[in-house]
N, C-alpha and C positions, 0 to 999 in steps of 0.2 A: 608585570615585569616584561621586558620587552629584550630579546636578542638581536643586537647591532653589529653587522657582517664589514672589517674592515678588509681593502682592496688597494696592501701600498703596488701604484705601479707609476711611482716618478723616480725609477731606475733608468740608465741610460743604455741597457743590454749590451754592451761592449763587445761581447763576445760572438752576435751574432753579424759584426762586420758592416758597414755602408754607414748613412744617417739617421736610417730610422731604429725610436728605441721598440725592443723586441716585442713589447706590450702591444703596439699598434700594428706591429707586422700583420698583413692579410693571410687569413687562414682559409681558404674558400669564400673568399671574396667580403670577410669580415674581418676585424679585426683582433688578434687573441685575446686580447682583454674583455671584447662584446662576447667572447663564446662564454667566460671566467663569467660573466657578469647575470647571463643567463641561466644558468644553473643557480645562482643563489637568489636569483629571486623567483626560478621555480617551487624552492626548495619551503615545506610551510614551517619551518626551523625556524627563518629567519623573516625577522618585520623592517629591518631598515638597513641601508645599505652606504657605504662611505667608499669614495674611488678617492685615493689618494697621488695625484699629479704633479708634476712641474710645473708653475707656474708657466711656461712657455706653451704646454700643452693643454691647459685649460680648455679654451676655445675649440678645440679641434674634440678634444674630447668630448664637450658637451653636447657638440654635435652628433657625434656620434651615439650618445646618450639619447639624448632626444628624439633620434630618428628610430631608435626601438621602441620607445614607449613601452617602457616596464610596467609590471602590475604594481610593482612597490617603490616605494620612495627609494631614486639614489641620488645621492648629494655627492658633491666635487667639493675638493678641502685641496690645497694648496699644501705640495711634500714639502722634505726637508732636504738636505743631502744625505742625508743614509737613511735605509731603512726606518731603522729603530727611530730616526726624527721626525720621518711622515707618521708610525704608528701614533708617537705623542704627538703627532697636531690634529689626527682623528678622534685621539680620546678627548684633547682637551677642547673638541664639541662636539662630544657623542648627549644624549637627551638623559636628562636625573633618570629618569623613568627606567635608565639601559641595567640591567640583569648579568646579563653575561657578552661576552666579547669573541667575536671570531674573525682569526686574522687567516689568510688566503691568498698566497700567489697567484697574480694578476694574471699569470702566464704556466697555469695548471687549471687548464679548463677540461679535464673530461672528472675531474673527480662525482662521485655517483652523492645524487639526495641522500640516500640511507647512512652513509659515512659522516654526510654535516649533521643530520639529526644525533648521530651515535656521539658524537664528542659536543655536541652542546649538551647531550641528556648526562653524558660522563662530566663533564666542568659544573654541571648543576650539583650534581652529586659529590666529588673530591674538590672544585674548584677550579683544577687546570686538566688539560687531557690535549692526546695529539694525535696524530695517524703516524704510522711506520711500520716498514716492511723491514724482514730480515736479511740479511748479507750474504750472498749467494757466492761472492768474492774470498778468497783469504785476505785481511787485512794485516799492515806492515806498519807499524811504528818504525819512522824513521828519522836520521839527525840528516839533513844533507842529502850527501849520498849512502849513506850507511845504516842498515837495518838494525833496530838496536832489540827488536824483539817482534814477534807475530802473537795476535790479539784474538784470543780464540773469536771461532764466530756467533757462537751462541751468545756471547756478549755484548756483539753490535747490532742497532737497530739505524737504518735510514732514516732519519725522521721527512717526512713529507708533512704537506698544510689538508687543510684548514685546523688549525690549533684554538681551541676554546678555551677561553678562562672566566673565573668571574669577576666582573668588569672593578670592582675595590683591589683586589689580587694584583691585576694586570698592570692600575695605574701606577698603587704602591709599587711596582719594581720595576716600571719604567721612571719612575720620579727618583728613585735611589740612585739605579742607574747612572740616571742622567749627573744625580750628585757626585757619584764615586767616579764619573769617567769611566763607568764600565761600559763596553760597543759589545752585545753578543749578536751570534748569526741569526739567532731567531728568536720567537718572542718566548717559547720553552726556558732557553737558555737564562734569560732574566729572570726568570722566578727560580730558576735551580740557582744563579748567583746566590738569590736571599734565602737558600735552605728549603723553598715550599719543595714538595713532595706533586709530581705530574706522572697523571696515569698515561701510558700509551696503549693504542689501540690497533689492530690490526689495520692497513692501508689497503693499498691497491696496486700491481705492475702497472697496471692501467694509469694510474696519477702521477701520470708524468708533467717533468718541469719541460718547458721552452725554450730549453738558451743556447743551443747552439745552430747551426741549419743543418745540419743530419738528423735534426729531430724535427725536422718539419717532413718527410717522407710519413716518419709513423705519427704524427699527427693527423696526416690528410686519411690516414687510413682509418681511423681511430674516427673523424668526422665522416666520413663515409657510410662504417660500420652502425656511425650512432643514428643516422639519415637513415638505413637498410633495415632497422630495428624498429622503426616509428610509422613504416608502410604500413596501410593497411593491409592484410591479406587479400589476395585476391578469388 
């Protein structure tokens, strides 16, 4: 049985300003999706790898693909406009043979091997599983302008990626989904629509998302630091 790592990044990052979308942004002279892409085919969790793109960015990506030469197969699938419509044009050519399912933001490239392996070996186990850290924040339920109550904290988690399921689980609630016109933010969400029960698992401050450009200072540091860690001693 074989674990298939999906990579939707035909978002248009909006929010990090100019033309280019945020996935392709240069991180140290690559681009954040090639760092997202590295690690999961370092990682021995996962056997095949699915980038999910814009049609417009095809070309440009494969290039990029190509010029790494991964040790494991990554195939380019053609996105949708939302998220949730690139996951289902991954699954619906992921291989009979696919086991379990891991989805991962294109644009959270320092998350650690041992955290992919931990929620694929937890979705093996319950079926669905995620990464999340806890809320350091006071959170405020609010209408408007108006706080209608404050959400204790021990009650919120962050959810962060890579989220594992197993790959029957995942399809069924993306296909329901897609029947009932439900949109959730992440692929969790869609299985807590149909009632499944998803374990979470402890995350990382380290696994940060990409989206705005105040978070590209503590990226560079964060590639730095990973560059600093892989010297040999001297």
């Amino acid at each position: 049985m074989r674990v298939l790592a999906i990579i939707p990044a035909a978002g248009m990052g909006l929010r990090m300003g100019g033309g280019t979308p945020k996935q392709f942004l240069s991180l140290e002279g690559v681009p954040i999706f090639v760092h997202t892409l590295r690690k999961f085919a370092a990682s021995d969790a996962i056997d095949e790898i699915f980038l999910g793109l814009r049609v417009e960015d095809m070309e440009r990506g494969l290039t990029e693909v190509n010029h790494e030469r991964f040790s494991k197969p990554v195939r380019l699938v053609p996105g949708g406009a939302s998220r949730q419509e690139t996951v289902a044009r991954c699954l619906a050519e992921a291989p009979t043979t696919t086991e379990i399912v891991v989805v991962h933001d294109a644009v959270r490239p320092f998350i650690e091997l041992d955290m992919i392996r931990q929620v694929v070996e937890a979705a093996r186990k319950g079926g669905a599983a995620i990464l999340g850290i806890l809320s350091v924040d006071t959170v405020k339920q609010v209408e408007r302008q108006t706080i209608l109550g404050t959400i204790p904290r021990e009650r919120i988690v962050l959810a962060q990626t890579p989220q594992a399921f197993r790959y029957n689980l995942l399809r069924e609630a993306v296909d329901r989904a897609q029947a009932e016109g439900f949109c959730g933010t992440d692929e969790s969400s869609l299985l807590e629509h149909q009632g499944h029960n998803v374990t979470i698992l402890m995350g990382s401050d380290r696994n940060i998302k990409i989206t705005k450009p105040s978070d590209l200072p503590l990226a560079r540091l964060y590639i730095a630091q990973e560059r600093e860690s892989t010297q040999p001693d001297a």
